[in-house]
C-alpha positions as MATLAB code, in Angstrom:
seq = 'XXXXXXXXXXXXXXXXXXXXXXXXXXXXXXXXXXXXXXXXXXXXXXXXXXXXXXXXXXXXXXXXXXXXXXXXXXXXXXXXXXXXXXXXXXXXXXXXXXXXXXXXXXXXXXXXXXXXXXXXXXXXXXXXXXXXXXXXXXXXXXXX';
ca = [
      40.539  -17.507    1.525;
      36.638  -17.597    0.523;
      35.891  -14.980   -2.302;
      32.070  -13.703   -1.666;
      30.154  -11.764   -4.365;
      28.939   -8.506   -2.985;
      24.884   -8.155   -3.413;
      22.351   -6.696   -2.657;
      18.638   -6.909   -2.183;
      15.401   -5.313   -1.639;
      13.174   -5.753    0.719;
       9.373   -4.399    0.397;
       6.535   -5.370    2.975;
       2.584   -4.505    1.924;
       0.499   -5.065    5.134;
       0.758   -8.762    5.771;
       2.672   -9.005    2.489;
       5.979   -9.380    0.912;
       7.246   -8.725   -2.271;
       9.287  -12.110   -3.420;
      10.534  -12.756   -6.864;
      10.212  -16.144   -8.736;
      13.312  -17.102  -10.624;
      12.471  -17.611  -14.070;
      14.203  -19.168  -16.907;
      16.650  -16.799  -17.549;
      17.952  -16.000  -14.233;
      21.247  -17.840  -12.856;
      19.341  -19.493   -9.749;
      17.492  -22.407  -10.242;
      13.909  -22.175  -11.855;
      10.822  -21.521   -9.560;
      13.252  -20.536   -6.741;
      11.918  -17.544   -4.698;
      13.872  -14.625   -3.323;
      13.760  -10.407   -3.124;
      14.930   -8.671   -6.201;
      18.433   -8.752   -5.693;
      21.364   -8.837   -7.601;
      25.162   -8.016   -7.633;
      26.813   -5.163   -6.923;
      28.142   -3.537  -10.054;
      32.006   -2.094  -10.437;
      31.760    1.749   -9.330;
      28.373    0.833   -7.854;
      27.491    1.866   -4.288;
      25.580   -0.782   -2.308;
      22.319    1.352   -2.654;
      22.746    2.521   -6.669;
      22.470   -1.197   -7.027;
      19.715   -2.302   -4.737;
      17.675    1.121   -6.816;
      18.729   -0.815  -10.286;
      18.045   -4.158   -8.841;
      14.412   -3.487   -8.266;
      14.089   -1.703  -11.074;
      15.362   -4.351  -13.579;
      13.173   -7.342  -11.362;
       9.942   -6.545  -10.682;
       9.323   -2.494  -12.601;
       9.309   -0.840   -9.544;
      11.037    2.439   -8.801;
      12.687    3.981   -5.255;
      15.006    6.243   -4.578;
      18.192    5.989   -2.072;
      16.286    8.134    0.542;
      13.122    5.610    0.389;
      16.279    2.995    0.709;
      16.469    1.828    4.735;
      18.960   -0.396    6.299;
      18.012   -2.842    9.832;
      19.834   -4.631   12.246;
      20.642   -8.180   10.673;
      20.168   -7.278    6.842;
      23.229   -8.617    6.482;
      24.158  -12.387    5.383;
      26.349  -14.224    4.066;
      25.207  -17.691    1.834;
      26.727  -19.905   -0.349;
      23.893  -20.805   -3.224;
      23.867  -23.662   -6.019;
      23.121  -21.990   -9.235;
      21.383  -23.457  -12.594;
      24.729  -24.293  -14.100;
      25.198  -26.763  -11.105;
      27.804  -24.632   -9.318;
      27.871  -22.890   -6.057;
      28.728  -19.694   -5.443;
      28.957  -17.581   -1.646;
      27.310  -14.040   -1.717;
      27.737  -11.829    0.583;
      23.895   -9.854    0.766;
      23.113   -6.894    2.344;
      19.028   -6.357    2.746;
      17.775   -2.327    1.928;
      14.458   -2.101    3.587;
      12.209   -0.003    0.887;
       9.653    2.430    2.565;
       8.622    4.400   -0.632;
       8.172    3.162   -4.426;
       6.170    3.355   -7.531;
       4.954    1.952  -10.318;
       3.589   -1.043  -11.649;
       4.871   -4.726  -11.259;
       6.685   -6.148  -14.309;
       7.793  -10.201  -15.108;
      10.608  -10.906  -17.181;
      11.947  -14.260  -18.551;
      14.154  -13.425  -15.524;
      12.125  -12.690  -12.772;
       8.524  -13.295  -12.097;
       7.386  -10.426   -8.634;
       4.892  -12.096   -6.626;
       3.252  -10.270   -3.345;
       3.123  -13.436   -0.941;
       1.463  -13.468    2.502;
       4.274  -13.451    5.084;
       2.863  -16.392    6.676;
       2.641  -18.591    4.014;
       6.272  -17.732    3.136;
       7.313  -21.632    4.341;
       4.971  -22.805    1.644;
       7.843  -21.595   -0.751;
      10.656  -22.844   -2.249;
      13.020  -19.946   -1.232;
      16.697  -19.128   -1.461;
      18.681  -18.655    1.992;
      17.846  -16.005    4.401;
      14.869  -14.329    2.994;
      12.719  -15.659    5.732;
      15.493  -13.961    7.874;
      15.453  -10.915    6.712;
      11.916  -10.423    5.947;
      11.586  -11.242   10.265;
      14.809   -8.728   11.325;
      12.756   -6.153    9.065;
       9.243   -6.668   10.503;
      11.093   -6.077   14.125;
      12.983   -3.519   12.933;
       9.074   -1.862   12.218;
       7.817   -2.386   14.976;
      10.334   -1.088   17.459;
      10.372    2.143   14.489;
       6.328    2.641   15.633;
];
């Protein structure tokens, strides 16, 4: 039976933008990867606590649960080679953020970039961000 690592991430669209994080030296995925601020879920952690700390700790930007949103298909499951050559299956749920503050932040983890959604193919990206970031933008529009 396949184990999968329960994460989460966050997902934050600016006008024609998206919020994507570059993985830096420090981080587990392989160097100038891009993703959403994610990260796994902690023991006694809801799903949402950690998505809330997972921004936080990535990019210096703060939400709330309410301001916290799920879609249909923010949910995936990927298997994903990591620096120390290994490859490990997450499962990922996607938290669409609607409200946040605060100023971006780069660590020697995690490097926040806002990236025009159509140039997102111009990126070296992990699996299923382009996914997500299209289930969200329907997910938007149907909300309007």
């Amino acid at each position: 039976m396949q184990k999968f690592i329960p994460s989460v991430a966050v997902l934050i669209i600016k006008g024609k933008k998206v919020l994507l994080v570059e993985s830096g030296e420090e981080s587990n995925h392989e160097t100038g990867i891009f993703g959403l601020p994610s990260g796994i879920v902690e023991k006694g952690e809801s799903e949402d606590e950690a998505a809330v700390r997972e921004l936080a700790e990535e990019t210096g930007l703060i939400t709330n649960l309410d301001d916290l949103v799920e879609f249909s298909g923010n949910f995936y499951i990927a298997s994903i080679k990591r620096k120390d050559g290994s490859k490990k299956t997450f499962a990922w749920r996607v938290f669409l953020c609607k409200n946040y503050s605060g100023g971006l932040r780069t660590t020697k983890e995690s490097i926040p970039k806002w990236v025009h959604i159509e140039k997102m193919d111009n990126f070296y990206l992990l699996p299923n961000i382009k996914n997500a970031t299209i289930s969200a933008l329907k997910f938007l529009e149907n909300e309007t």
